[in-house]
C-alpha positions as CSV (number, residue, x, y, z in Angstrom):
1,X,21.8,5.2,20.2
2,X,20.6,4.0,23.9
3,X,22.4,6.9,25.3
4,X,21.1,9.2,22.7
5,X,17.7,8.2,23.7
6,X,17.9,8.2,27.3
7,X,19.1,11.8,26.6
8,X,16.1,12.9,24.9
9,X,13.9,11.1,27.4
10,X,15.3,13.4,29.5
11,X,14.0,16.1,27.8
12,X,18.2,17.4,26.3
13,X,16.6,19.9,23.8
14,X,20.2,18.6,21.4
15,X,19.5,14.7,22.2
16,X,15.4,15.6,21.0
17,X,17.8,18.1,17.8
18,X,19.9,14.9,16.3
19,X,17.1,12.0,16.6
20,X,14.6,14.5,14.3
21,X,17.5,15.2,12.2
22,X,18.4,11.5,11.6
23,X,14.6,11.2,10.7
24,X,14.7,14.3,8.6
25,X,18.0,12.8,6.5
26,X,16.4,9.3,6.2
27,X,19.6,8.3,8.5
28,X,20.4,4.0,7.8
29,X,20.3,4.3,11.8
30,X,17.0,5.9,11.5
31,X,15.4,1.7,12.3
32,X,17.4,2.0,15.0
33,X,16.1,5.1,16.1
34,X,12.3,4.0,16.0
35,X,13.2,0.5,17.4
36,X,13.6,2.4,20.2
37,X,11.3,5.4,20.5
38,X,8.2,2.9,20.3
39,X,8.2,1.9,23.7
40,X,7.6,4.8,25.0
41,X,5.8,6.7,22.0
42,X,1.8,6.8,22.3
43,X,0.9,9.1,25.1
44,X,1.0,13.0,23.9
45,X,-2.1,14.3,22.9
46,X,-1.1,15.6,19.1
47,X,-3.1,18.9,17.8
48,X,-2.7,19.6,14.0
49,X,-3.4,23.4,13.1
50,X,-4.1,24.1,9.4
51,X,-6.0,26.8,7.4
52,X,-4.9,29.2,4.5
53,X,-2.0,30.9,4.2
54,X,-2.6,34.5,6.8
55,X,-5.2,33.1,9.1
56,X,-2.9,33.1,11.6
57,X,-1.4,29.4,12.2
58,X,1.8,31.2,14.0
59,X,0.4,33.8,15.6
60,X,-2.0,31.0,17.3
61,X,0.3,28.3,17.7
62,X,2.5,30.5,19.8
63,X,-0.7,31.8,21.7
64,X,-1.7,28.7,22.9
65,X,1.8,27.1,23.5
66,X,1.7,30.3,26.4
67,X,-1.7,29.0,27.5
68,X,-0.6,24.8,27.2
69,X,3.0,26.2,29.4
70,X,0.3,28.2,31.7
71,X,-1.1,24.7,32.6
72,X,2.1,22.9,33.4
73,X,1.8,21.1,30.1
74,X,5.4,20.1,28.0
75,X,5.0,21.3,24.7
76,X,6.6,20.7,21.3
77,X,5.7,22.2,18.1
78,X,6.5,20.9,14.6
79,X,6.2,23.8,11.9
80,X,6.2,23.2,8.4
81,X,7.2,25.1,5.6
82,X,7.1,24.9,2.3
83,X,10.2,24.1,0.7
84,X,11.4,26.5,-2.7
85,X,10.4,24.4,-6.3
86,X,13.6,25.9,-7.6
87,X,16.3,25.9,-5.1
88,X,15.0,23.3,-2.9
89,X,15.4,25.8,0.1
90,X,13.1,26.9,3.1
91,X,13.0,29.9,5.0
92,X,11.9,28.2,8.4
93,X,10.5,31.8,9.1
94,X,7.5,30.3,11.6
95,X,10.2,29.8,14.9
96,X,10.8,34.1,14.3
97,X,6.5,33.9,15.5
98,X,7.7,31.7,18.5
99,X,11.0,33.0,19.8
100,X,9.4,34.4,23.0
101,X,9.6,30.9,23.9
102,X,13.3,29.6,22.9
103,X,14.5,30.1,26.3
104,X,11.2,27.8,27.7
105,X,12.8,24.4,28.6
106,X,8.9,23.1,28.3
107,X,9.1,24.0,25.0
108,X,10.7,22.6,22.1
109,X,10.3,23.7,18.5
110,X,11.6,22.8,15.5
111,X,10.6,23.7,11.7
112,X,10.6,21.2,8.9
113,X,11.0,21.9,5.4
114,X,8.4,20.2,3.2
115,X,10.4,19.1,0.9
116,X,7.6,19.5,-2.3
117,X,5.3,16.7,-0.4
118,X,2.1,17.4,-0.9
119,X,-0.8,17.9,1.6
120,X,0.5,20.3,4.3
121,X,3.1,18.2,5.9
122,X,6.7,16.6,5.1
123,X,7.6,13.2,4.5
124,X,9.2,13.3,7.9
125,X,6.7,14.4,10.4
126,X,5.5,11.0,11.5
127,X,8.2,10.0,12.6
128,X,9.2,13.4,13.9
129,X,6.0,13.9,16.2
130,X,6.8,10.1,17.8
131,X,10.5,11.6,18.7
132,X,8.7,14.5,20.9
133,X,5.9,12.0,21.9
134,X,8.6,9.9,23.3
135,X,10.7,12.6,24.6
136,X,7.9,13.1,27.2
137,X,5.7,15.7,25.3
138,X,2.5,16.2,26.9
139,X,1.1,17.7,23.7
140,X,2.4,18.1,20.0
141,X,1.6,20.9,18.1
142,X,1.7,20.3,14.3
143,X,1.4,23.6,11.9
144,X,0.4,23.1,8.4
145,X,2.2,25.1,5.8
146,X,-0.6,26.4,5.0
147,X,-1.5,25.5,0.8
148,X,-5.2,25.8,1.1
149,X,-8.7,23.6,1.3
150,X,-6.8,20.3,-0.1
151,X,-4.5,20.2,2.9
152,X,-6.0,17.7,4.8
153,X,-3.5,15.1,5.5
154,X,-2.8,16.8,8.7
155,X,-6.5,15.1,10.0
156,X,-5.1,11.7,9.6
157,X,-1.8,12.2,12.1
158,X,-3.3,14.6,14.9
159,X,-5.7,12.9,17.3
160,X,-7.3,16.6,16.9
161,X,-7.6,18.8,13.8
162,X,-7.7,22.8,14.6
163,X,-9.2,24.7,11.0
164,X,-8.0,27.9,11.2
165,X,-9.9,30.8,9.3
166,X,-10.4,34.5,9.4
167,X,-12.4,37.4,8.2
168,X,-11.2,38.8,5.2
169,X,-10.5,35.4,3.5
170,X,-13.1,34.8,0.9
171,X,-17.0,35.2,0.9
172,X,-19.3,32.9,2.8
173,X,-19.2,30.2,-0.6
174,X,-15.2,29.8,0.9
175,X,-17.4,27.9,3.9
176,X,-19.2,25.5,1.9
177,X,-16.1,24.2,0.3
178,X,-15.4,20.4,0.6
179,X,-11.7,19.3,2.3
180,X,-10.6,21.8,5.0
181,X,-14.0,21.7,6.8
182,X,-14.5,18.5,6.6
183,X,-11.9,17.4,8.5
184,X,-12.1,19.4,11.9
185,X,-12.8,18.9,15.5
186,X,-12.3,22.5,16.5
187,X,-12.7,25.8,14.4
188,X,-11.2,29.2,15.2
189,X,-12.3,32.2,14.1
190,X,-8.7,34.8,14.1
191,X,-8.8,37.8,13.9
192,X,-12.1,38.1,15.9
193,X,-11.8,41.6,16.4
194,X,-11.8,42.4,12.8
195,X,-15.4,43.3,10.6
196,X,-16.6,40.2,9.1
197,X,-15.9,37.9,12.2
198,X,-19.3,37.4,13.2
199,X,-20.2,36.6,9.5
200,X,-17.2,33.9,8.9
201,X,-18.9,32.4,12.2
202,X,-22.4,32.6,11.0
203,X,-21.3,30.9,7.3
204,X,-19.5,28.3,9.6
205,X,-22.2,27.3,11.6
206,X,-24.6,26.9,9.0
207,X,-22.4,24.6,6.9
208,X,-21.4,22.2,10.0
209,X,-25.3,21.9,11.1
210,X,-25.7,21.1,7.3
211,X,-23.2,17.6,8.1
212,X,-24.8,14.5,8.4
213,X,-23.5,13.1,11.7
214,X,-24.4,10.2,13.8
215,X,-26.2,11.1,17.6
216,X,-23.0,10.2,19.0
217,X,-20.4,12.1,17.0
218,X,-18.5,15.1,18.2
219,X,-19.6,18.4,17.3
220,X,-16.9,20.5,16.8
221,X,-17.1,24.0,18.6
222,X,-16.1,27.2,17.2
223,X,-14.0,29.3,19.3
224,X,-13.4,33.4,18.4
225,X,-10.1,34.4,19.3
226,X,-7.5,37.0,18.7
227,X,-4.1,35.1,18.6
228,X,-1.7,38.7,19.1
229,X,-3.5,39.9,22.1
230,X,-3.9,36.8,23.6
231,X,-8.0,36.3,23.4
232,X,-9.5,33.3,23.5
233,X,-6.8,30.8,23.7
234,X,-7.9,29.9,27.2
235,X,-11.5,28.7,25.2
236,X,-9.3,26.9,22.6
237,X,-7.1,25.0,25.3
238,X,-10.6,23.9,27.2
239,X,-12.2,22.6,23.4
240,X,-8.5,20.7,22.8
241,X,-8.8,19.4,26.5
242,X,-12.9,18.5,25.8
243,X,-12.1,17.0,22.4
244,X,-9.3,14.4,24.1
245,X,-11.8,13.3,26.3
246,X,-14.4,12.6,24.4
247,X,-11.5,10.3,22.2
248,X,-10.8,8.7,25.2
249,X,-14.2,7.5,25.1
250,X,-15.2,3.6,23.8
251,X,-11.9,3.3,22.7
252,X,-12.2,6.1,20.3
253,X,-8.2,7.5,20.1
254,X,-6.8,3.9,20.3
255,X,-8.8,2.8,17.2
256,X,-7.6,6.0,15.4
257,X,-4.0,5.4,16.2
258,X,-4.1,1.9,14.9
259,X,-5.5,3.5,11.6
260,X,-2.7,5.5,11.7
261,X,-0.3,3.2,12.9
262,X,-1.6,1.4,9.7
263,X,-1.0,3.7,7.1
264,X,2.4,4.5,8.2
265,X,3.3,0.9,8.0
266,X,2.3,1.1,4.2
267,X,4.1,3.8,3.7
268,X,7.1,2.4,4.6
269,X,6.6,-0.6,3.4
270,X,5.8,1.0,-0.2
271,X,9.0,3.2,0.0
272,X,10.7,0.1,0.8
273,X,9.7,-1.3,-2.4
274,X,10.3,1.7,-4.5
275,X,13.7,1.4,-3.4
276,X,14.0,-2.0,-3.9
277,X,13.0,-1.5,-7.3
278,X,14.6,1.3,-8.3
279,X,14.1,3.5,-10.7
280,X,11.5,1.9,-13.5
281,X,12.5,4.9,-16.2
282,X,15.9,3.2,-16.1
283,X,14.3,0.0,-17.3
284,X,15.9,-0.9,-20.8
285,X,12.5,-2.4,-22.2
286,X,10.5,0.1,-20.8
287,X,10.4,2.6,-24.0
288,X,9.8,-0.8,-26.2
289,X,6.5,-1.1,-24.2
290,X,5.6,2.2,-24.4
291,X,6.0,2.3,-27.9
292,X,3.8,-0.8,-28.5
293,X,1.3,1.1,-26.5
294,X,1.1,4.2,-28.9
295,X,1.0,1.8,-31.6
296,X,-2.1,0.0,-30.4
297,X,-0.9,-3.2,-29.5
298,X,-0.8,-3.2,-26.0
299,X,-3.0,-1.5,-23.3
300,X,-1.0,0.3,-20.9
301,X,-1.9,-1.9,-17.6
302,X,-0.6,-5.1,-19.7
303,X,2.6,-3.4,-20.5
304,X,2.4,-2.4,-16.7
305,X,1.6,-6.1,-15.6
306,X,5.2,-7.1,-18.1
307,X,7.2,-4.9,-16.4
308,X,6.7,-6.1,-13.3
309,X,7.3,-9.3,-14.2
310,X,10.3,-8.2,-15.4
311,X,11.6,-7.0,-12.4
């Protein structure tokens, strides 16, 4: 495992390949394998990009990987996609978007099948982004799958959050919707070149001068670009770089990453508990206390609270 990391510290695009798949598989070395990315985890800047499904999140993600590259910045993107309810399978179709950079050895991509979690991201990508952070990422590009305005878990693992939207999408009520546009630092228009830009950027602007913010809260900018030709990316690079700075700021970032750093410690240490427990369907009195339920002589948070004594 030493030599495995040393390897992807070194930037060995197969090293970086078996440390996310050992995080993907849940590997028993996968302790091992944080134990000793920490130390040097905590230093890429990590840019979520959501939105619906057709606004783009390829398309722009590739863009601005070419504009991050243009800069002399390392780059790694995780893409997620959503896994099949039925099969269990995932096309992985977003790296077709990026191939113009598989030969880029600044570059390193690698999809991630959801695996039916909920909220835009898999299990996994945690853990995933600190393997490229610690492989000596300068930035880490996360891409939503892309479910819609609930998909805002993405806000609380990027130290920026890039909302994605695009004429065409909905009528200017789709703006005032709670979730999505609530948790953004930047906003991009796609598709700028299409009827109905200006409009989407209008809508937007209205509803984010509606937010309550404090005098010293960011204002997110909203940048117009056209992700297939190339347009605007250089604007959306400068927001990123503008946004990072202003985190930097009162000790903005490193408060966010303890949140952070705190809810991934109870989520491990709630899966840890799950599995201790194992499975509570399999409990032999659990059906007894469910019936006593239905009949009425027990709540359901007593039968709960007997249960648990139990185990």
């Amino acid at each position: 495992m030493p030599a495995l990391v040393e390897q992807a510290r070194a930037g060995q695009p197969r090293a970086v390949a078996r440390l996310v798949s050992l995080v993907e598989d849940a590997s028993p070395l996968l302790r091992e394998v944080m134990a000793a990315l920490t130390p040097y985890a905590g230093r890429a800047h990590v840019v979520g990009l959501t939105g619906a499904p057709g606004v783009g999140k390829s398309t722009t993600t590739s863009a601005l990987v070419t504009e991050l590259r243009r800069a002399g910045k390392r780059v790694g993107v995780l893409a997620v996609d959503p896994s099949s309810p039925f099969s269990g399978g995932a096309l992985l179709g977003d790296r077709v978007r990026m191939a113009e950079h598989a030969l880029d050895e600044g570059v390193y991509i690698r999809s991630m099948a959801s695996r039916g979690q909920l909220g835009g991201l898999s299990w996994s990508t945690p853990q995933a982004v600190r393997v490229l952070d610690a492989a000596g990422c300068d930035v880490v590009l996360v891409e939503t799958v892309g479910v819609g305005q609930s998909e805002v878990e993405v806000a609380g693992l990027a130290d920026t959050t890039v909302v994605l939207l695009a004429p065409g999408m909905g009528d200017g009520i789709q703006a005032a919707k709670a979730g999505i546009l609530e948790v953004g630092d930047v906003y991009v228009v796609n598709k700028a070149d299409r009827e109905g830009s200006e409009e989407v950027r209008r809508h937007l602007r209205g509803m984010l001068a509606l937010a309550d913010r404090p005098a010293a809260a960011w204002r997110p900018p909203i940048v117009r670009t056209v992700a297939a030709r190339g347009e605007g990316l250089d604007e959306l690079a400068a927001a990123l770089a503008d946004h990072l700075a202003w985190l930097g700021e009162d000790g903005r970032r490193r408060r966010a990453q303890v949140r952070r750093a705190r809810d991934e410690v109870e989520a491990i240490a709630l899966a840890s508990l799950r599995a201790r427990w194992g499975d509570l369907g399999d409990h032999r009195g659990l059906d007894e206390l469910a019936a006593r339920v239905v009949d009425g002589d027990l709540d359901p948070y007593a039968a709960a609270d007997s249960l648990l004594v139990d185990r």
